[in-house]
C-alpha positions, 0 to 999 in steps of 0.5 A: 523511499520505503525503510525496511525494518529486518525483513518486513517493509515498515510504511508507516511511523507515528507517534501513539499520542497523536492518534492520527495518520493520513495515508493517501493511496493510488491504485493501479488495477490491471497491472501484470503483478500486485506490487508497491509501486512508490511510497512517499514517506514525506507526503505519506503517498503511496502506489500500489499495482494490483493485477485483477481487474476493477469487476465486482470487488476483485480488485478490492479483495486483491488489494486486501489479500496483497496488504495483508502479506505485506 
């Protein structure tokens, strides 16, 4: 389930004094958009669709690009 918090999408939650947080990601290149496939709030999991292809780093830099307009 992915909560939303007024128009940007909030993933994830913790508390300050634990420091901590685990977020196991799956990507999906060559995918026909970049998008957030699922997000599993109780398992911290989630799915990402990236639309470059796996070849020299283009997958990596779409995926930092996407984050980062999330």
């Amino acid at each position: 389930m992915i909560r939303y918090l007024s128009n940007k999408p909030t993933f994830l939650q913790f508390s300050s004094v634990d420091k901590m947080f685990k977020l196991s990601v799956n990507i999906h290149p060559n995918s026909k958009t970049s998008s957030i496939e699922s997000f599993d709030d109780k398992n911290n999991e989630m799915s990402i669709k990236i639309s470059e292809a796996p070849v020299d780093g283009k997958a990596n830099k779409e995926l930092i690009d996407f984050l980062s307009n999330v």
